[in-house]
Steps between C-alpha positions, in 0.01 A plus 500: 500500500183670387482741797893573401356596155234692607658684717836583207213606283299689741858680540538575145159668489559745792838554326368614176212721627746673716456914437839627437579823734680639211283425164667776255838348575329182391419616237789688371681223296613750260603755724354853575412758263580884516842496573825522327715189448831461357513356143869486385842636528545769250795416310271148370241737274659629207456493121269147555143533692495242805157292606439450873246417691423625815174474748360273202537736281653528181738763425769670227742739565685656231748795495460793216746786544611407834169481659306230656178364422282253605191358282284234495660199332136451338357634143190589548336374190589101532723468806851430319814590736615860413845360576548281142388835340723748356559862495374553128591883556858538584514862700173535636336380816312182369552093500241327198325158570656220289172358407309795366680765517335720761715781599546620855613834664672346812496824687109482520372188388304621181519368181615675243485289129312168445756477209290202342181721481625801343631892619103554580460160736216624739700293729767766564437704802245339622645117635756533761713297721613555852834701597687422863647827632899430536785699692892423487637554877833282611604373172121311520172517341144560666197446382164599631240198519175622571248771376452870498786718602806354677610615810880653517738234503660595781172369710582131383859551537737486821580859527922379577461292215466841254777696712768589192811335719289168485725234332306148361627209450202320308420135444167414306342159459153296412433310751235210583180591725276686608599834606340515823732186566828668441387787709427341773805293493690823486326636863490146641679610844624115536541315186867658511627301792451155361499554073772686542793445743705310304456747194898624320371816655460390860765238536628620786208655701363322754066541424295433832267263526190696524350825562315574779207736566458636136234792445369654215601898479389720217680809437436753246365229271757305550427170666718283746561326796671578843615179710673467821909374524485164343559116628854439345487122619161339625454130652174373294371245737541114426725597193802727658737785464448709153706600319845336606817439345498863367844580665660704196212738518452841646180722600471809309645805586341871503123577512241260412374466106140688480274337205189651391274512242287784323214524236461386219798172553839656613705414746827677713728349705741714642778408520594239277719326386733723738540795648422796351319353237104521439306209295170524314338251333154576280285206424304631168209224400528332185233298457329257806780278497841720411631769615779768405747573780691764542793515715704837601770539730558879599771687677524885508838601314628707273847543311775237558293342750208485266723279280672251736131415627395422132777285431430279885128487376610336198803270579395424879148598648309427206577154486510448857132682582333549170550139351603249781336662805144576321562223240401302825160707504431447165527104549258528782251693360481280189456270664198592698327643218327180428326471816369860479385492137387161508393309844304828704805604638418795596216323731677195587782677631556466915725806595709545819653767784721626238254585235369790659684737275323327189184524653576855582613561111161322323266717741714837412440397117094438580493804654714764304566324142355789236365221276469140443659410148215270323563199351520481095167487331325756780425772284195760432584598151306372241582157282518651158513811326428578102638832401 
């Protein structure tokens, strides 16, 4: 018994001095800076700022004559939320703090009244907050996170996912976990054949049971997986035939679905849910625990066409791929969450054949992620400030 003990804890030490190959992936809880992320569908901001928060941080986006901006949801002299303040100044480019009245230009950040300390508040122009460069593309929002100069959004951005005959149908959501989770869910090159053959969407299609020689293949940033033709029916020795009794079902038709996954948390699967039509899913950190999932499905239309695949997003495919399909996703990933954020699972976890494509992914991020987004409280600036 105490050798048995000895040797579980000897185990446990090895285990938790274990160098990760990939330690900025580790580390990257909140994501990766310098890159643009969606925020919001467009038609949500309008006369009333919104507070998100996204990579950890805290932001407000508000809408003055048309245009979007994005600002720190922070006052800079006590902290209060910018988003229970008001715009004092109807017609110009400024939200005031509720608290003390500090007046903000939300184009650059600068304040322009400390309304409780007078017209001549050395304050003004000289305490700031931080602005988010935004850009409206596909009836969506952007925003920048990171520092210095973005790059062109178009660089972050599927290039057939701009193309004007691109048609979205769009589906947004908070969901439980860590983003890395969902992401790797989403390229998981077998979860598919088990969690979800009996999904409304694949009722009738007969799912093998396993995938056979699966290999990591990274094209123009895009990572994946090739595999050889799979086992539709295996003998698993001592336990029998699997899967059986699937007579109603049929294999799929047409070529095979390619998944892959890009910088900084997206994901394309083409096709899906049918032919003809391309899905993209961005995972955009929320905090260590949450995050916001977006879901488009894409088909290139225009006219007449444009419209009928609108109204099958929203009375049939939606429901079928965007809730009941991924809804099964979402269940999974909340569920694992817990031994992630809370029991080492990110040491304690024994992978298999099938997780090359994972491995593949986390090494790609280690390598070619721009920057690490830090954890709250990590900061260089200086604690106070008397003006």
């Amino acid at each position: 018994m105490e050798s048995s003990v000895a040797h579980t804890a000897d185990q446990e030490r090895q285990r938790r001095s274990r160098t990760s190959p990939w330690p900025r992936y580790d580390e990257a809880a909140l994501g990766f800076r310098d890159y643009w992320y969606p925020a919001m569908a467009s038609y949500k901001l309008r006369r009333r700022p919104i507070a998100l928060r996204i990579l950890g941080e805290k932001l407000l986006f508000i809408r003055h004559q048309g245009r979007c901006f994005a600002i720190e949801d922070r006052c800079a002299h006590r902290g209060m939320p910018l988003s229970i303040g008001r715009c004092e100044f109807p017609g110009t480019n400024t939200i005031t703090c509720r608290y003390h009245g500090w007046t903000y230009d939300v184009g650059n950040g600068v304040c322009v009244a400390a309304l409780t300390d007078g017209p001549d508040s050395p304050v003004v122009g000289k305490a700031k907050i931080k602005t988010y460069p935004t850009e409206e593309r596909k009836g969506l929002i952007w925003v920048f996170i990171g520092d210095g100069a973005p790059p062109a959004l178009e660089e972050d951005l599927p290039e057939e996912l701009l193309r004007p005959d691109a048609v979205l149908g769009v589906r947004v959501t908070l969901r439980a976990g860590n983003w890395r989770l969902a992401a790797e869910n989403g390229l998981d090159p077998s979860h598919a054949a088990y969690l979800h053959r009996n999904s409304w969407l694949t009722l009738f299609r007969k799912f093998p049971a396993a995938k056979t020689n699966v290999a990591p293949q990274i094209v123009d940033q895009w990572v994946g997986y090739t595999q050889t033709a799979p086992l539709m029916e295996a003998d698993y020795p001592g336990l029998g035939v699997w899967p059986n009794g699937e007579w109603w079902k049929r294999p799929r038709k047409g070529s095979p679905t390619k998944t892959q996954l890009r910088l900084p948390g997206y994901l394309r699967v083409n096709p899906f849910p049918a032919s003809g039509i391309v899905h993209f899913e961005w995972y955009v950190p929320v905090d260590e625990r949450h995050h916001r999932y977006f879901q488009f499905s894409v088909k290139w239309t225009s006219g007449f066409k444009a419209l009928q695949f609108r109204l099958a997003y929203w009375f049939w495919w939606r429901w079928l791929a965007h809730v009941q399909f991924n809804g099964q996703d979402a269940r999974m990933v909340k569920f694992m969450d817990p031994f992630y954020a809370e029991e080492d699972g990110w040491k304690r976890e024994k992978l298999y054949r099938p997780d090359v494509g994972l491995t593949a992914w986390r090494k790609h991020c280690h390598e070619h992620a721009r920057a690490v987004q830090k954890i709250a409280g990590a900061s260089d600036e200086p604690r106070a400030e008397i003006f």
